[in-house]
C-alpha positions in Angstrom: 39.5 67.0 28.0 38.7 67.2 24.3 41.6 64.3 23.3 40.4 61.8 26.2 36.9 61.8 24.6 38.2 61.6 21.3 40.8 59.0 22.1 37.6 56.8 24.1 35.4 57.1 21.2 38.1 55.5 18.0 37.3 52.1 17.9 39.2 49.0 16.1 41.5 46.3 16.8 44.3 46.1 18.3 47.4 44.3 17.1 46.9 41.7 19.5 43.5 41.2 18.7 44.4 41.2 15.1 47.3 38.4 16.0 45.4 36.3 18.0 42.0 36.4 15.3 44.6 35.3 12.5 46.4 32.4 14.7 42.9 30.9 15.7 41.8 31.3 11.7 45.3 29.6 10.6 44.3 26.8 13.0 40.9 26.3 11.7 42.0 25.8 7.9 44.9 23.3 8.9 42.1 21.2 10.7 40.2 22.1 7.6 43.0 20.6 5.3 43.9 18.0 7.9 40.1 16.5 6.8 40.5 16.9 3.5 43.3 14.5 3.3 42.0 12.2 5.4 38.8 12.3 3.0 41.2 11.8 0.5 42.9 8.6 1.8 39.5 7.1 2.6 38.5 7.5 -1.0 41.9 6.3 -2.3 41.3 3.1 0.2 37.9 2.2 -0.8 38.5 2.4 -4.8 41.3 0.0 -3.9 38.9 -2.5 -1.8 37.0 -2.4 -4.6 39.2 -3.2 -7.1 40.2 -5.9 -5.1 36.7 -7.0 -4.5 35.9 -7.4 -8.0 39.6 -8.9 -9.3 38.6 -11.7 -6.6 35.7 -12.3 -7.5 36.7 -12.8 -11.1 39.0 -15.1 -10.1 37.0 -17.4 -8.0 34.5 -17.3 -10.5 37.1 -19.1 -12.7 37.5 -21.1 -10.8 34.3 -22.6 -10.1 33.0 -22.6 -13.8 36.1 -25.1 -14.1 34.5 -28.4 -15.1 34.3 -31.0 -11.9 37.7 -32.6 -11.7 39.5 -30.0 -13.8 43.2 -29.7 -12.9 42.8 -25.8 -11.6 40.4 -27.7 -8.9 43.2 -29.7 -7.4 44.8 -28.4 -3.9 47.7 -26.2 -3.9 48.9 -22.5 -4.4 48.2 -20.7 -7.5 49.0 -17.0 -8.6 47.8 -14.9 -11.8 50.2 -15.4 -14.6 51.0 -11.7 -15.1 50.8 -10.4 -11.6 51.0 -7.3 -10.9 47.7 -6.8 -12.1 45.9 -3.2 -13.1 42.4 -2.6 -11.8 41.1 -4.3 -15.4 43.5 -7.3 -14.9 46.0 -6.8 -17.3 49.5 -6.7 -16.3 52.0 -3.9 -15.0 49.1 -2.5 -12.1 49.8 -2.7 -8.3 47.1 -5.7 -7.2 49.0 -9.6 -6.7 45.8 -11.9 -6.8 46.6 -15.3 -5.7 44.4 -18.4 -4.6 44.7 -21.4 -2.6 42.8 -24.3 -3.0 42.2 -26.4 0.1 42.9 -30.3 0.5 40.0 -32.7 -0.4 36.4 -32.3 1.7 37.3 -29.7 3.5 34.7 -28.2 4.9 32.9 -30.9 3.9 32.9 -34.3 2.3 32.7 -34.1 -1.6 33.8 -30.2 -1.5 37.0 -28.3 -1.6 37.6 -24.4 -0.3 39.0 -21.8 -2.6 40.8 -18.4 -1.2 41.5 -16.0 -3.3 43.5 -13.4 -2.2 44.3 -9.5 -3.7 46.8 -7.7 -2.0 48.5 -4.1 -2.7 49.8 -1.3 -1.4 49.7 2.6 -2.1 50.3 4.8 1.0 50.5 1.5 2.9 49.9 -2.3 2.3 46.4 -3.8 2.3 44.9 -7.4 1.7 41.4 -8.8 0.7 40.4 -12.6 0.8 37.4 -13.9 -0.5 36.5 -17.7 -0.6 34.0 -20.1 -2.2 33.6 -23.5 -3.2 34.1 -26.1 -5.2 32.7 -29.4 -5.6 35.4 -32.8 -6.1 34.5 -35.1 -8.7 34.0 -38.3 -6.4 32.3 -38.3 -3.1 34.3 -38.2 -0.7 37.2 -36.4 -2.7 
């Protein structure tokens, strides 16, 4: 009767216990590092879009301190000379900035649309287009 009591009175974990506590904490840290990536992709995708933001806007802005009439104002398809460009604009990065110019008064009479577009890709393939205008140097164009 001595060894029952004894035997009821140890207390600790059994090996099952012990199996099952370590499975659910191995579960919790790969949702843990699941996150963490993700968070790291998001940051990696919004540096780019911001990049992209501001080669764009460099671009266009160019572009519309062109003088009225200048050839670079004329409608067609144009790309950065040394494409790919690095996040400063110099070549041998990962962003292709191209722009389009649109055919005379459109949206408008007297004004032409310019697109500028930076596309790239790191774990997967992204675009950004930002447009502005431009005025012609007769009305209508």
């Amino acid at each position: 009767m001595h060894r029952k009591t004894r035997k009821r009175r140890q207390r600790g974990f059994s090996l099952v216990e012990a199996l099952a506590a370590t499975t659910l904490l191995a579960v919790a840290m790969m949702s843990l590092n699941m996150t963490s990536i993700s968070l790291a992709r998001g940051t990696k995708t919004a540096d780019g879009y911001g990049v992209a933001t501001a080669l764009a806007t460099k671009q266009l802005e160019i572009v519309r301190a062109m003088p009225v009439g200048s050839a670079g104002h004329n409608p067609g398809n144009y790309a950065s000379a040394n494409n790919p460009l690095t996040a400063a604009g110099l070549a041998g990065g990962k962003y292709t900035r191209t722009w389009t110019v649109s055919a005379n008064n459109v949206p408008a009479n007297g004004i032409r649309t310019v697109t500028v577009t930076v596309s790239w890709t790191d774990y997967e393939s992204h675009s950004l287009q930002l447009a502005g205008f431009v005025r012609c140097q007769n009305l209508p164009c």
